[in-house]
C-alpha positions as CSV (number, residue, x, y, z in Angstrom):
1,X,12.3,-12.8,6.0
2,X,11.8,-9.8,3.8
3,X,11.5,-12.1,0.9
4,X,8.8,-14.1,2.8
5,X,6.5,-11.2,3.3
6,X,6.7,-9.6,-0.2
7,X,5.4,-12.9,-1.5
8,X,2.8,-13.0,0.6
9,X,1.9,-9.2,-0.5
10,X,2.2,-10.5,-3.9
11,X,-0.1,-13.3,-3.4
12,X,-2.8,-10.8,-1.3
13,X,-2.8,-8.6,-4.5
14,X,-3.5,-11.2,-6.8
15,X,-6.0,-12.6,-4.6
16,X,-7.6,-9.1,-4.0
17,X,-7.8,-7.9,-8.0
18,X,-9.4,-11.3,-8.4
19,X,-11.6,-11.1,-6.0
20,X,-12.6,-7.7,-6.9
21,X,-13.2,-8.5,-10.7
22,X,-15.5,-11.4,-9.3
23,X,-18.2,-9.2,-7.7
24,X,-21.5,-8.2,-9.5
25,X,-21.1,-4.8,-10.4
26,X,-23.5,-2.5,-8.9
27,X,-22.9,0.8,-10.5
28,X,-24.5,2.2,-13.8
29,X,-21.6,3.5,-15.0
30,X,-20.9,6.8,-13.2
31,X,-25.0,6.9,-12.7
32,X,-25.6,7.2,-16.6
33,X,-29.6,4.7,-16.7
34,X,-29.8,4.4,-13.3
35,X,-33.4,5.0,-12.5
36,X,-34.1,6.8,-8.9
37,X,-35.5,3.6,-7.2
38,X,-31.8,2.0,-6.5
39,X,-31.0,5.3,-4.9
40,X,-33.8,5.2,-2.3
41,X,-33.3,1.1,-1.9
42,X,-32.2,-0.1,1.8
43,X,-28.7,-1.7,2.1
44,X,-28.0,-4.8,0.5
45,X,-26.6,-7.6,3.3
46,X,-22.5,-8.2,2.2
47,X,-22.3,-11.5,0.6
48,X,-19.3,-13.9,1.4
49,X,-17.1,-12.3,-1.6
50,X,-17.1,-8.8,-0.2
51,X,-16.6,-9.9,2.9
52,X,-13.9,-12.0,1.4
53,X,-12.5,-9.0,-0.2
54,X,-12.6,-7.0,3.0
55,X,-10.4,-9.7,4.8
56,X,-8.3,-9.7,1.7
57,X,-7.7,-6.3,1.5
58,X,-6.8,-6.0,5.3
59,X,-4.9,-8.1,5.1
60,X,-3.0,-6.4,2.5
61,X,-2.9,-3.0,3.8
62,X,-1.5,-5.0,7.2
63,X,1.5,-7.0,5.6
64,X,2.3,-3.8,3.5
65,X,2.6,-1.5,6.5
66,X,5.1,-4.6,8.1
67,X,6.9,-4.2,4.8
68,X,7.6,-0.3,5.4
69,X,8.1,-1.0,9.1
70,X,10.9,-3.7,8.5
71,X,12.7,-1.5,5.6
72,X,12.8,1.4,7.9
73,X,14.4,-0.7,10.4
74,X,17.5,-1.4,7.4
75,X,17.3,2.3,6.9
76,X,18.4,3.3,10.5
77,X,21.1,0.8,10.4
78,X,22.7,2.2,7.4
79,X,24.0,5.7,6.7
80,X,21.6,8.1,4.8
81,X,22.9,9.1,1.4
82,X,23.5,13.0,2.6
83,X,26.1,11.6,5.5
84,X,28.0,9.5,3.2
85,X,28.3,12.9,1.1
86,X,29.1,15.0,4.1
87,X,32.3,12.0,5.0
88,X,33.8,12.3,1.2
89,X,33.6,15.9,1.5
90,X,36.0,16.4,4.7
91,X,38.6,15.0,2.5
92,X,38.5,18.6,0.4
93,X,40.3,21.8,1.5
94,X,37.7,23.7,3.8
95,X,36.8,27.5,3.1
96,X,37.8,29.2,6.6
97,X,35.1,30.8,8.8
98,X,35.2,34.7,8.0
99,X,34.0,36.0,11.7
């Protein structure tokens, strides 16, 4: 299952850094040429590939957040690192309590 879903993550990235590197590029690099009339200009409608690229990108974000969801779930069901430490250590001789 976990195999399954990383794949599709994998796909949704490529898709997404394609999909990006597709769009017209808008900026004037960091606003260097850029006269002051594109400031003041209205919004441009979203065409299909940035609305593409929105879907894409949710869709990311979504199967990555089931990704950390399901690999938390493994985590509860196994012992944490510092209680596997704690169980090898009650095999050594214990320093009495000084009260």
């Amino acid at each position: 299952m976990e195999t399954i879903i990383i794949t599709i993550n994998i796909i949704l990235a490529f898709i997404l850094v394609v999909s990006v590197l597709l769009q017209r590029s808008e900026g004037g690099a960091l606003g260097l040429g850029v006269s002051q009339d594109n400031f003041t200009s209205s919004r441009s409608v979203g065409t299909f590939l940035t609305k593409f690229t929105a879907i894409i990108a949710t869709l990311f974000i979504i199967n990555s957040l089931i990704l950390v969801a399901l690999s938390r779930i493994e985590i509860r069901e196994t012992q944490s690192v510092l209680e596997k430490q704690e169980e090898q250590d009650t095999n050594l001789p214990q320093i009495p309590n000084s009260n």
